[in-house]
N, CA, C and O atoms as a CHARMM CRD file, in Angstrom:
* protein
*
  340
    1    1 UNK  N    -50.57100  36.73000  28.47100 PROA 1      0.00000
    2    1 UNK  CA   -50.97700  37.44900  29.64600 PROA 1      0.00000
    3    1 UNK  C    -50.32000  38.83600  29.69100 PROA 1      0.00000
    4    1 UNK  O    -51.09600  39.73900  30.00200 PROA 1      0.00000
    5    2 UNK  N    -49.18900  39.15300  29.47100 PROA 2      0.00000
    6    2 UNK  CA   -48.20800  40.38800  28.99900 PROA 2      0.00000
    7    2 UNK  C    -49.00400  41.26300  28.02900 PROA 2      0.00000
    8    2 UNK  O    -49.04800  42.48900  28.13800 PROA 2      0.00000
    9    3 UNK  N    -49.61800  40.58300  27.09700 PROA 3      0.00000
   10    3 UNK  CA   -50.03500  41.88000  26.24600 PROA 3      0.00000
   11    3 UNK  C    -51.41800  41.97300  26.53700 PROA 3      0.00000
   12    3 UNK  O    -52.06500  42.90100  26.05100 PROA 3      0.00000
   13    4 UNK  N    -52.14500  40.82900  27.52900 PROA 4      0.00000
   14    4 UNK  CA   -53.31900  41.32000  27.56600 PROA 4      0.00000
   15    4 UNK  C    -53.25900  42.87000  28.78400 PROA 4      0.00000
   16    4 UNK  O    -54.03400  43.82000  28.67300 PROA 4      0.00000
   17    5 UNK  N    -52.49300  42.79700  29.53700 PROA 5      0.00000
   18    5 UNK  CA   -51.92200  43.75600  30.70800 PROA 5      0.00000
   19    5 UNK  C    -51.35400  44.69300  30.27000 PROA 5      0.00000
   20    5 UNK  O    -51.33600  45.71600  30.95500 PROA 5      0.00000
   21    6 UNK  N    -50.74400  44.67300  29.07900 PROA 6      0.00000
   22    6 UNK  CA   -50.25700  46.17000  28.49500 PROA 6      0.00000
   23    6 UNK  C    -51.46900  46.68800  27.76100 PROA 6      0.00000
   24    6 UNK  O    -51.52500  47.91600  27.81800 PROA 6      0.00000
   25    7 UNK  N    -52.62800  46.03000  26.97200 PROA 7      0.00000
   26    7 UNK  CA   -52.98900  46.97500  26.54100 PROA 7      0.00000
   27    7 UNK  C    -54.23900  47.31600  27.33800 PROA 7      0.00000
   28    7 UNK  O    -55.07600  48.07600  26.85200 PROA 7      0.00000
   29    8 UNK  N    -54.40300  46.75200  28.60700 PROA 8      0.00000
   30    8 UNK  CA   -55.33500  46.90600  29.79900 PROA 8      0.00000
   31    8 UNK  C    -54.59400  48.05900  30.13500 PROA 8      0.00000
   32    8 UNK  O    -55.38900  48.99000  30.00800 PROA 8      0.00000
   33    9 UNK  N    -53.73400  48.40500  30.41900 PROA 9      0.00000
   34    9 UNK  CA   -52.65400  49.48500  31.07300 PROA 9      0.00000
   35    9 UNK  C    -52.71300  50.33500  29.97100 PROA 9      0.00000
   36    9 UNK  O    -52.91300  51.38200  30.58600 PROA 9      0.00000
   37   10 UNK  N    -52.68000  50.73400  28.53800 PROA 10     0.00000
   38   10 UNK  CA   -52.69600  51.31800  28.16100 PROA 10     0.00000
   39   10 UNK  C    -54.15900  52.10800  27.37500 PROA 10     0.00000
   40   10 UNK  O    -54.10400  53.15000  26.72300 PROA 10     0.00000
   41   11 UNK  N    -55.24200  51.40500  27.61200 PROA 11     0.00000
   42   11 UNK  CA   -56.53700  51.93300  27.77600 PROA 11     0.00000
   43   11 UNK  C    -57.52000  52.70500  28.92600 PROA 11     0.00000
   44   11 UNK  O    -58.53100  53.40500  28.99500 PROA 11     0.00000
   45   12 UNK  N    -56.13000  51.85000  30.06900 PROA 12     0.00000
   46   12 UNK  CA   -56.33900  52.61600  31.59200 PROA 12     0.00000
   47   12 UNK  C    -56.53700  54.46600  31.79400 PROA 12     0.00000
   48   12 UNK  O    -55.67900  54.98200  32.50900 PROA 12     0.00000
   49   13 UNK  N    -57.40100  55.22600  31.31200 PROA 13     0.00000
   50   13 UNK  CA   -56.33500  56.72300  31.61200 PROA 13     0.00000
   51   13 UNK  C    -56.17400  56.92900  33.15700 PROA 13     0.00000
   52   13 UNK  O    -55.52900  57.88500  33.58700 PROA 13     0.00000
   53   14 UNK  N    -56.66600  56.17800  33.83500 PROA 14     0.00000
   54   14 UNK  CA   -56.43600  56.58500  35.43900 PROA 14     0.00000
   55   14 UNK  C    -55.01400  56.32400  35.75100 PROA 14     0.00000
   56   14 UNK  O    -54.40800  57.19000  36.38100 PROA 14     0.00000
   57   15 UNK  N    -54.40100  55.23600  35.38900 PROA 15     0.00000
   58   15 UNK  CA   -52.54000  55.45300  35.03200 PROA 15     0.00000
   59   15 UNK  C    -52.17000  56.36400  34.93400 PROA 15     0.00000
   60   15 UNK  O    -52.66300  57.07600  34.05900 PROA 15     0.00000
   61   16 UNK  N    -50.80500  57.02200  35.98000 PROA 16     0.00000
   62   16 UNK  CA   -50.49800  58.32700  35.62600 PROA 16     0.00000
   63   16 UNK  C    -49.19300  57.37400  35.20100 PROA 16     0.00000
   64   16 UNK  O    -49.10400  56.19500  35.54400 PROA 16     0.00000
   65   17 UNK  N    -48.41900  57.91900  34.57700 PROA 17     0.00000
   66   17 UNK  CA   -47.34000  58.12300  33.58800 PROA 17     0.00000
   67   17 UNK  C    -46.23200  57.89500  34.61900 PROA 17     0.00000
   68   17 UNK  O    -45.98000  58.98500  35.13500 PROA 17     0.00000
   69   18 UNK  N    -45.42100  56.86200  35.16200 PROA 18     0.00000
   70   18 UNK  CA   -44.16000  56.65600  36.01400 PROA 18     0.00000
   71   18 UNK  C    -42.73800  57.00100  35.13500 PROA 18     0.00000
   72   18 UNK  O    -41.66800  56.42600  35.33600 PROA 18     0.00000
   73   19 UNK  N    -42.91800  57.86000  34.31400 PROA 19     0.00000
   74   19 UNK  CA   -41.94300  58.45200  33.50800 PROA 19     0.00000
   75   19 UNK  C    -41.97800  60.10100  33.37500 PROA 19     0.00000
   76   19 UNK  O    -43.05700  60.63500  33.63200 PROA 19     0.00000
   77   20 UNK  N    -41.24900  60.65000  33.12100 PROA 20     0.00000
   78   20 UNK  CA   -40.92100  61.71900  32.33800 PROA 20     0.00000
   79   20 UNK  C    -39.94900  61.50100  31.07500 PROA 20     0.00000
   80   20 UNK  O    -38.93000  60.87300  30.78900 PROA 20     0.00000
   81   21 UNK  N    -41.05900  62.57800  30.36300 PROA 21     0.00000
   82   21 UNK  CA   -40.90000  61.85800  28.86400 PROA 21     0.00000
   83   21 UNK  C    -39.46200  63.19400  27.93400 PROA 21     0.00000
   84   21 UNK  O    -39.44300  64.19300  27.21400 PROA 21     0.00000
   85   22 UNK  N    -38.46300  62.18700  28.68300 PROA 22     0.00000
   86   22 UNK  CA   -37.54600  62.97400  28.26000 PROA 22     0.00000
   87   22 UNK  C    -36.95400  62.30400  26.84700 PROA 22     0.00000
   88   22 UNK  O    -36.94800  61.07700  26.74400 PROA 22     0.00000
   89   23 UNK  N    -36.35400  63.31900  25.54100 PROA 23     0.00000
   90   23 UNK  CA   -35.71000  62.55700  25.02900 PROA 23     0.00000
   91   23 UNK  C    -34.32900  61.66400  25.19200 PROA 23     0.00000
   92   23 UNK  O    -33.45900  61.74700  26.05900 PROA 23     0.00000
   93   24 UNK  N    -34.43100  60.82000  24.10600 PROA 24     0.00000
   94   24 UNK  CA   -32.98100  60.08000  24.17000 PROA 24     0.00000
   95   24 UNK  C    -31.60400  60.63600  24.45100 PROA 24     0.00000
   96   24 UNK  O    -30.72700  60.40500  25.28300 PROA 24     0.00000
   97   25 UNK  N    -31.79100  61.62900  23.21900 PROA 25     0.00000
   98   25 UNK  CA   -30.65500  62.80700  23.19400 PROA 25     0.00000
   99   25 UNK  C    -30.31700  63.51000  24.59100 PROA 25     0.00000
  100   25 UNK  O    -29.20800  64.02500  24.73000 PROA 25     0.00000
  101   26 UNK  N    -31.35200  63.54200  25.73500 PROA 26     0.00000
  102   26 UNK  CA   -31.00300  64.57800  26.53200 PROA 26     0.00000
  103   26 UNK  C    -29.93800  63.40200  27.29800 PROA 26     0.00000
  104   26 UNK  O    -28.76700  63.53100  27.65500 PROA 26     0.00000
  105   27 UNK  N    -30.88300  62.20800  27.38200 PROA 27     0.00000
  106   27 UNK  CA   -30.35600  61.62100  28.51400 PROA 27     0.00000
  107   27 UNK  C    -28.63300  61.21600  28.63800 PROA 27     0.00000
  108   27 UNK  O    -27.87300  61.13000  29.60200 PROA 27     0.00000
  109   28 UNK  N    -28.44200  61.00500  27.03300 PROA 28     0.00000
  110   28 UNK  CA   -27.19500  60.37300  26.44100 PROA 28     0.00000
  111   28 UNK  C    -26.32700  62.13500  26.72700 PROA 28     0.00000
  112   28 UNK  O    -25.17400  62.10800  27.15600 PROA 28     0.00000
  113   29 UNK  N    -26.77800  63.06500  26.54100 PROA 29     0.00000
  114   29 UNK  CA   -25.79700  64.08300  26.61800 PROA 29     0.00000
  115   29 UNK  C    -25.39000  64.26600  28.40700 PROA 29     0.00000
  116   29 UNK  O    -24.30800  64.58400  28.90000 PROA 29     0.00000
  117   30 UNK  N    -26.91000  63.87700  29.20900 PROA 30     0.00000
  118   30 UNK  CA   -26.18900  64.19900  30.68000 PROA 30     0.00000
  119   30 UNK  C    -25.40400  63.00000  31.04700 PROA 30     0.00000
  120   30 UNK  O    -24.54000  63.32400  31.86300 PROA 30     0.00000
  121   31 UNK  N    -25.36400  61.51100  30.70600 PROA 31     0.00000
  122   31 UNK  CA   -24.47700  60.51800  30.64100 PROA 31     0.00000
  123   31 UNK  C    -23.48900  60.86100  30.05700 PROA 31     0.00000
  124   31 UNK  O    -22.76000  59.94900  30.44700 PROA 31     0.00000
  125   32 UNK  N    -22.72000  61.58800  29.28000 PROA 32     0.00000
  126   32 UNK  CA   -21.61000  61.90800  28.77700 PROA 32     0.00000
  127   32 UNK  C    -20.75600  62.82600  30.00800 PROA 32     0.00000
  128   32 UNK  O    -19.77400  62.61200  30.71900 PROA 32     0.00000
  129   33 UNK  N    -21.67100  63.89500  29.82700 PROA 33     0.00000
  130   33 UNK  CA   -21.30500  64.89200  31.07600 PROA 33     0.00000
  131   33 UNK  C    -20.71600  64.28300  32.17400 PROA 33     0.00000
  132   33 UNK  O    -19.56800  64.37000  32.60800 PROA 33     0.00000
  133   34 UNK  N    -21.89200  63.51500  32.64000 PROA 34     0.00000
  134   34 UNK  CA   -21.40000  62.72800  33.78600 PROA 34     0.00000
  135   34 UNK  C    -20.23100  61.91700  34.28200 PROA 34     0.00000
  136   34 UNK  O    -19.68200  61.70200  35.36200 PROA 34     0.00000
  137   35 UNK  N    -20.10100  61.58900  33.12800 PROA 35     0.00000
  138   35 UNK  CA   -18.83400  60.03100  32.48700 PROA 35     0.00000
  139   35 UNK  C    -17.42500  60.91900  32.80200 PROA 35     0.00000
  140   35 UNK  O    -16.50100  60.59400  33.54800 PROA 35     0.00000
  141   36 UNK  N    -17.61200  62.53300  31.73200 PROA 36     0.00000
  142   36 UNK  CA   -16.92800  63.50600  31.37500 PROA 36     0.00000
  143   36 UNK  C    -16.11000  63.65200  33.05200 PROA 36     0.00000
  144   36 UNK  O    -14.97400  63.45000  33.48100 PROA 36     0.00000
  145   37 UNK  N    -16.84500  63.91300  33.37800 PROA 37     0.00000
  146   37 UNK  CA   -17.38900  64.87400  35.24300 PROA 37     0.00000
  147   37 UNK  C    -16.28600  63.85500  36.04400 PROA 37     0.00000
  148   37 UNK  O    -15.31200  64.30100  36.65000 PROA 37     0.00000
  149   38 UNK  N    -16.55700  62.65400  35.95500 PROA 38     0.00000
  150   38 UNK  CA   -16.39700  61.26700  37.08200 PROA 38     0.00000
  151   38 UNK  C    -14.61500  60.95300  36.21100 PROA 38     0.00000
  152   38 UNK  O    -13.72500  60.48700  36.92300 PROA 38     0.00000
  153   39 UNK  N    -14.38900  61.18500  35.09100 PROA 39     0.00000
  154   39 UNK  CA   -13.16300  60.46400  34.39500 PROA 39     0.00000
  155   39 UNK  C    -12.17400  61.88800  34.40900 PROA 39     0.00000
  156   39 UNK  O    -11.19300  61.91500  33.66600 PROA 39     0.00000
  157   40 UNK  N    -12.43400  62.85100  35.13600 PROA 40     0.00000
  158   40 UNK  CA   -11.64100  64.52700  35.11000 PROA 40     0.00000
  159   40 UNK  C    -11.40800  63.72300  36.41500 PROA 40     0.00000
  160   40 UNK  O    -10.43500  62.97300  36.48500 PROA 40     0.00000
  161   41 UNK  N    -12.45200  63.88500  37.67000 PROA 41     0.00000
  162   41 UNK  CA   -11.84400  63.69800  38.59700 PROA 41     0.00000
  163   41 UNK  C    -10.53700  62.60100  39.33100 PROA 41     0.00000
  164   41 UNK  O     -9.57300  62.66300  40.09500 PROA 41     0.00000
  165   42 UNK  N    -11.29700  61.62600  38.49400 PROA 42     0.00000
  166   42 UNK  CA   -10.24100  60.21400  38.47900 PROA 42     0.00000
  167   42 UNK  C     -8.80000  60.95800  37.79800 PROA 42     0.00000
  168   42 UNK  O     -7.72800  60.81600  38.38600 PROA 42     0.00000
  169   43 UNK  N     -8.88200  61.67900  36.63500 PROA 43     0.00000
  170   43 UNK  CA    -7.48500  62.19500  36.29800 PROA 43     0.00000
  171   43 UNK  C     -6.61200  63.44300  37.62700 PROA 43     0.00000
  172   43 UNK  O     -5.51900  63.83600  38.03400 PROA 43     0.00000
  173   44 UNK  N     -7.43800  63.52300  37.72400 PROA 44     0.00000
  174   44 UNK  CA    -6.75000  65.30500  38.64300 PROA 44     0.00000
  175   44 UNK  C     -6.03100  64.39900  39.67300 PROA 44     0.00000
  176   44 UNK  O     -4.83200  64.50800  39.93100 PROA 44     0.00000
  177   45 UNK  N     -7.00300  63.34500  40.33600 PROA 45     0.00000
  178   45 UNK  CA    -6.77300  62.84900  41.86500 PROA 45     0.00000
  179   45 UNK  C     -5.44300  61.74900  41.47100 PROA 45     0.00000
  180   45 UNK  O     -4.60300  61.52600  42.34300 PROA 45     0.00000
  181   46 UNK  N     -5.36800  61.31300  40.56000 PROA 46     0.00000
  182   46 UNK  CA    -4.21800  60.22500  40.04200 PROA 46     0.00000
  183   46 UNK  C     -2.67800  60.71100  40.26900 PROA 46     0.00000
  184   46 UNK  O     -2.42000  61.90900  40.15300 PROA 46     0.00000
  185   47 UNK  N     -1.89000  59.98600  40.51900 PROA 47     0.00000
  186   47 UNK  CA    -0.59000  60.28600  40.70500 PROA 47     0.00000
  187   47 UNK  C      0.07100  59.81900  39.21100 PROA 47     0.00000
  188   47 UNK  O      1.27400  60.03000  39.05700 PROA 47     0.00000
  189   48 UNK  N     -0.33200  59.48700  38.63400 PROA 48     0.00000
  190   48 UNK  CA     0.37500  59.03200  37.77500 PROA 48     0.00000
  191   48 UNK  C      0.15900  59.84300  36.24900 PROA 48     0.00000
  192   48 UNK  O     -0.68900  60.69200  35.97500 PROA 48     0.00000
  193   49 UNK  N      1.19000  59.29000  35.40800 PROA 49     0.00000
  194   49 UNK  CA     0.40200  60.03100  34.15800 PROA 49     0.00000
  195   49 UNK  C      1.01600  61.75800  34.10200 PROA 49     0.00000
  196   49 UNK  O      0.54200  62.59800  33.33800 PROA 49     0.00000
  197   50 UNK  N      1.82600  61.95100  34.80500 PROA 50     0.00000
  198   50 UNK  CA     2.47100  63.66000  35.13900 PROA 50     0.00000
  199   50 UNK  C      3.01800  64.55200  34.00100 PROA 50     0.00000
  200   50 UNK  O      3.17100  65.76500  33.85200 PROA 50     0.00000
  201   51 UNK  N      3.18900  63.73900  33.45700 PROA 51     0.00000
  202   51 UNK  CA     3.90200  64.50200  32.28300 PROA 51     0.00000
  203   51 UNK  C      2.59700  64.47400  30.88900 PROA 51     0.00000
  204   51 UNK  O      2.67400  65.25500  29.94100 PROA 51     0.00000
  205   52 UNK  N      1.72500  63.66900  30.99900 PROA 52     0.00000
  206   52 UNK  CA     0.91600  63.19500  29.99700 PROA 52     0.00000
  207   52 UNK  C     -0.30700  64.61000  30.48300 PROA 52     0.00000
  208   52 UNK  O     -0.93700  65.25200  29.64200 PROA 52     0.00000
  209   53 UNK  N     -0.38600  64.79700  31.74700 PROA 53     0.00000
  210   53 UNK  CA    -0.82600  65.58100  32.71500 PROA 53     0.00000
  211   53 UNK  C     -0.57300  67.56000  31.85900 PROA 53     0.00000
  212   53 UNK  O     -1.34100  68.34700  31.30700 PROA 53     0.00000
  213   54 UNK  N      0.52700  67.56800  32.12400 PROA 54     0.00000
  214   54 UNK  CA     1.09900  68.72800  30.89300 PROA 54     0.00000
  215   54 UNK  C      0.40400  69.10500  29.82900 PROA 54     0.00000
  216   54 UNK  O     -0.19400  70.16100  29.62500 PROA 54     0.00000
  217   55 UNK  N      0.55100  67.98100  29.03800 PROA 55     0.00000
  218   55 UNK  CA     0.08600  68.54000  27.89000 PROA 55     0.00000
  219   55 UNK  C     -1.67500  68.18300  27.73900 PROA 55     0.00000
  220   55 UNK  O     -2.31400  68.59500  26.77100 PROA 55     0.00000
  221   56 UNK  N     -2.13100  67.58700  28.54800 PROA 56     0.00000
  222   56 UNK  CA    -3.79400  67.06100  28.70100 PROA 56     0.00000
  223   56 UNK  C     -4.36600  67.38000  29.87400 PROA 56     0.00000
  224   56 UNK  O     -5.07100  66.48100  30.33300 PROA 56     0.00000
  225   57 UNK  N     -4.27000  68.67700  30.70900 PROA 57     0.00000
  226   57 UNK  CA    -4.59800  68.58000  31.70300 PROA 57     0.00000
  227   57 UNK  C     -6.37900  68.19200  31.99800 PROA 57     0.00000
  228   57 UNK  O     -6.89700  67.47200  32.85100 PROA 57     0.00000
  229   58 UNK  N     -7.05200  69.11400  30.75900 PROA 58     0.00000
  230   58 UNK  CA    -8.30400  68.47700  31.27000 PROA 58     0.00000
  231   58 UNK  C     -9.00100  67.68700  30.16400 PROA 58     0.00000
  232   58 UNK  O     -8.89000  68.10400  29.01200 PROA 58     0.00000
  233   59 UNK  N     -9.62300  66.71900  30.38100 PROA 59     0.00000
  234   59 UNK  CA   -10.43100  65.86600  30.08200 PROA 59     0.00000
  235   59 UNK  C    -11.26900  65.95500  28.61000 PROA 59     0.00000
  236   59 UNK  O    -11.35200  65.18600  27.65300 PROA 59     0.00000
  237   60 UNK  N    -11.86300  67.32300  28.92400 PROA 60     0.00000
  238   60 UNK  CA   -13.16300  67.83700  27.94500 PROA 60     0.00000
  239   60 UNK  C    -12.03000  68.72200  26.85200 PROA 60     0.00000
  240   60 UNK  O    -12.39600  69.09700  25.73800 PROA 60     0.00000
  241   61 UNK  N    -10.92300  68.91400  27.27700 PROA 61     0.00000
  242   61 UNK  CA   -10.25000  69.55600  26.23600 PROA 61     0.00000
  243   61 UNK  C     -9.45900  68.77200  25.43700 PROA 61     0.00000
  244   61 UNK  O     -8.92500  69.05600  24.36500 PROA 61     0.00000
  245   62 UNK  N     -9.42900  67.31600  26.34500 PROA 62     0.00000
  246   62 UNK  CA    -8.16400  66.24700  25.23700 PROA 62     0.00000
  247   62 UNK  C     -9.53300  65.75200  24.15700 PROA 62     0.00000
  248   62 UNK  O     -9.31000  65.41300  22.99500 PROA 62     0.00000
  249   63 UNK  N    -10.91100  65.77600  24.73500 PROA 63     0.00000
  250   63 UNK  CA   -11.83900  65.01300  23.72300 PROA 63     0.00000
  251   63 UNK  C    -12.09300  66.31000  22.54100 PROA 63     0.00000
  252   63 UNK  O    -12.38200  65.96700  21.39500 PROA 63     0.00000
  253   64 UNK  N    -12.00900  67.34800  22.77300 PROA 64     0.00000
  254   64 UNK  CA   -12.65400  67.97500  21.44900 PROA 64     0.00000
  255   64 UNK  C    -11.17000  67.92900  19.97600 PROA 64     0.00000
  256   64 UNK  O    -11.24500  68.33900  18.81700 PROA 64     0.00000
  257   65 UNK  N    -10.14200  67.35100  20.61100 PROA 65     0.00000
  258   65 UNK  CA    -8.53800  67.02400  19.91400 PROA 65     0.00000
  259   65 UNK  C     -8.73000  65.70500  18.64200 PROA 65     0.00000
  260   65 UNK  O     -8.43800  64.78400  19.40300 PROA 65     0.00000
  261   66 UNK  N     -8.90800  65.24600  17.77200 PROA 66     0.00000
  262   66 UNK  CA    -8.76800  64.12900  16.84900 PROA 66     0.00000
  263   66 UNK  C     -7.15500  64.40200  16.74700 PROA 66     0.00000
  264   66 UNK  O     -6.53600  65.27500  16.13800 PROA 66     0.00000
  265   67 UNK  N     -6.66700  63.21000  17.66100 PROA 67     0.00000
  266   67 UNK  CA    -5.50600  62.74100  17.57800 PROA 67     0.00000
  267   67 UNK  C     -4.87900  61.80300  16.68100 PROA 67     0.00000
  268   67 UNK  O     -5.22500  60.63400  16.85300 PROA 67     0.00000
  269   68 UNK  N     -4.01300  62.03400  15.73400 PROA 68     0.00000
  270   68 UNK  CA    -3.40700  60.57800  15.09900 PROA 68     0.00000
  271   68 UNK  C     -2.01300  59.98000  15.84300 PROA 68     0.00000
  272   68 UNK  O     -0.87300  60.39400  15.63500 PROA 68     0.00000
  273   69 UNK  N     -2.39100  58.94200  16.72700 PROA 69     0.00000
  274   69 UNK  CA    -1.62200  58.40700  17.76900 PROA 69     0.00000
  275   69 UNK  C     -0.44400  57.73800  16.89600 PROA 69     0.00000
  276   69 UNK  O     -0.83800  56.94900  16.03800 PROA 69     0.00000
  277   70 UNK  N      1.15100  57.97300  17.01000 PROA 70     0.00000
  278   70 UNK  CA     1.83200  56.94800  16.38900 PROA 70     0.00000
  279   70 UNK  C      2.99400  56.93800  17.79200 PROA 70     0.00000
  280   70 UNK  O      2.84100  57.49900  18.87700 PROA 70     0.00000
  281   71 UNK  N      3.75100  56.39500  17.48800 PROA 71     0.00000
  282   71 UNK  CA     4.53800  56.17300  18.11500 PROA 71     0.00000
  283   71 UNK  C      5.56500  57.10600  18.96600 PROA 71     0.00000
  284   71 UNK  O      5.78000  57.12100  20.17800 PROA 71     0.00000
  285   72 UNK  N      6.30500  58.12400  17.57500 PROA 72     0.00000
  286   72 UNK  CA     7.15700  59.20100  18.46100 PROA 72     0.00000
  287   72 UNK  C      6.10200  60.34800  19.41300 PROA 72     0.00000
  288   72 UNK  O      6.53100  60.96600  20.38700 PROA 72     0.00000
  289   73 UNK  N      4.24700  60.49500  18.73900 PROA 73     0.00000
  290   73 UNK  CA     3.69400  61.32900  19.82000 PROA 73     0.00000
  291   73 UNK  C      3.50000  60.56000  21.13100 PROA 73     0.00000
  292   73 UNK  O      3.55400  61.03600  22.26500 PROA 73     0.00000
  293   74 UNK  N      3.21200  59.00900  20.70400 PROA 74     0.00000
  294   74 UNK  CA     3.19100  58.36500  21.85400 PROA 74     0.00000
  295   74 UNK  C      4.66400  58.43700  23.45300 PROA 74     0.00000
  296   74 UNK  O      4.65800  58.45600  24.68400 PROA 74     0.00000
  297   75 UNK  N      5.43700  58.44700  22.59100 PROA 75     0.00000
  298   75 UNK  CA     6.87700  58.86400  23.53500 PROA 75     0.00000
  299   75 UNK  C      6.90400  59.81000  23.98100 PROA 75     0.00000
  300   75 UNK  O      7.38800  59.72100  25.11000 PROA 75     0.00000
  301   76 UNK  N      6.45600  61.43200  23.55200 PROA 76     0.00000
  302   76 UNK  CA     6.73600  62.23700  23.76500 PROA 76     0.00000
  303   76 UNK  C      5.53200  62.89000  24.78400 PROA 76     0.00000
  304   76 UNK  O      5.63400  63.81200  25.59300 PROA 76     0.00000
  305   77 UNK  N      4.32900  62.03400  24.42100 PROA 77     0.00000
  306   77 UNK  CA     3.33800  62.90100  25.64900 PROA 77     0.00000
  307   77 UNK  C      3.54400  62.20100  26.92000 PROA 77     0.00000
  308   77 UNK  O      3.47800  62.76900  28.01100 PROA 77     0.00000
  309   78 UNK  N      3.83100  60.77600  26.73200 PROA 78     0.00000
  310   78 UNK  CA     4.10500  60.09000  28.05600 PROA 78     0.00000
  311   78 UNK  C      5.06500  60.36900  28.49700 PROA 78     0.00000
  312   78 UNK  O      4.90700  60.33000  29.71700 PROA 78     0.00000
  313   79 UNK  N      6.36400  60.74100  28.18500 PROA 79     0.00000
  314   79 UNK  CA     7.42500  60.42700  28.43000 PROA 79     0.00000
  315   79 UNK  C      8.63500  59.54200  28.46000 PROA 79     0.00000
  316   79 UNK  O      9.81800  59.79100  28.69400 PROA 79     0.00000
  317   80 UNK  N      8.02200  58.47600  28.16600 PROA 80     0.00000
  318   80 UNK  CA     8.78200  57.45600  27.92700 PROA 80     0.00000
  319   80 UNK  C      9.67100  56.99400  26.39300 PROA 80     0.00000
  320   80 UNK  O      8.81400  57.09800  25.51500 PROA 80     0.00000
  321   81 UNK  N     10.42300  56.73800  26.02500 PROA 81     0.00000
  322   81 UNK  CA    10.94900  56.32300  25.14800 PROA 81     0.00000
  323   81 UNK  C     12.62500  57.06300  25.25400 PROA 81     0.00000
  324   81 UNK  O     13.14600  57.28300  26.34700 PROA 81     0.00000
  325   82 UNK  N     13.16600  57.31400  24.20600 PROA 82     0.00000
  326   82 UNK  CA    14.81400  57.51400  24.07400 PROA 82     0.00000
  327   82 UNK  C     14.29700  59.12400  23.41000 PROA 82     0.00000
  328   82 UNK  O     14.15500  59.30500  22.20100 PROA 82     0.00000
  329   83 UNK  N     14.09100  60.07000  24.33100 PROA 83     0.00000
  330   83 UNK  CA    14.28900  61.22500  24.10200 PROA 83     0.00000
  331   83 UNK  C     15.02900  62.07900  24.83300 PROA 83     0.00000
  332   83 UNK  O     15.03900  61.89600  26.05000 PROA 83     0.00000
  333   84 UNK  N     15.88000  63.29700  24.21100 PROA 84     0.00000
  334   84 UNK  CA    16.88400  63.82000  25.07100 PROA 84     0.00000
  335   84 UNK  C     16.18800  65.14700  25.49500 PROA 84     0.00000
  336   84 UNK  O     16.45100  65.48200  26.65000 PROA 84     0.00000
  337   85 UNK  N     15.39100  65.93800  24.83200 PROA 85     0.00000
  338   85 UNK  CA    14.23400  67.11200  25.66700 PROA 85     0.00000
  339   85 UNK  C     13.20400  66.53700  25.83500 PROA 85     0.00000
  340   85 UNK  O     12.25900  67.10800  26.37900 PROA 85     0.00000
């Protein structure tokens, strides 16, 4: 019954189109943005994270960074660990 209705619907031309025929690419780039947009604000408004804050203040600038995370950068952007500066 499904495909007899799709291809009834798709021989239909009096159907107008309940889409705009955007690509994939656009949609996935304004979902990023968005994600981008919504995960800045969650950082700015946060109390926490202050010193990590310093050196990452925004969002879109820690992602364009390929970081190799180990341990002493891990101490030193958070703050935490046995450091004397």
């Amino acid at each position: 019954m499904a495909d007899q209705q799709a291809k009834e619907a798709a021989r239909n031309k009096k159907i107008e189109e309940c889409y705009m025929k955007i690509p994939k690419s656009v949609v996935m780039t304004e979902q990023k943005e968005q994600s981008v947009m919504w995960w800045q604000r969650e950082w700015t408004e946060t109390t926490k994270g202050v010193i990590t804050k310093v050196f990452f203040p925004k969002i879109e600038d820690r992602l364009k960074f390929r970081i190799n995370v180990t341990p002493n950068f891990t101490a030193i952007v958070t703050g935490h660990g046995n450091i004397k500066a």
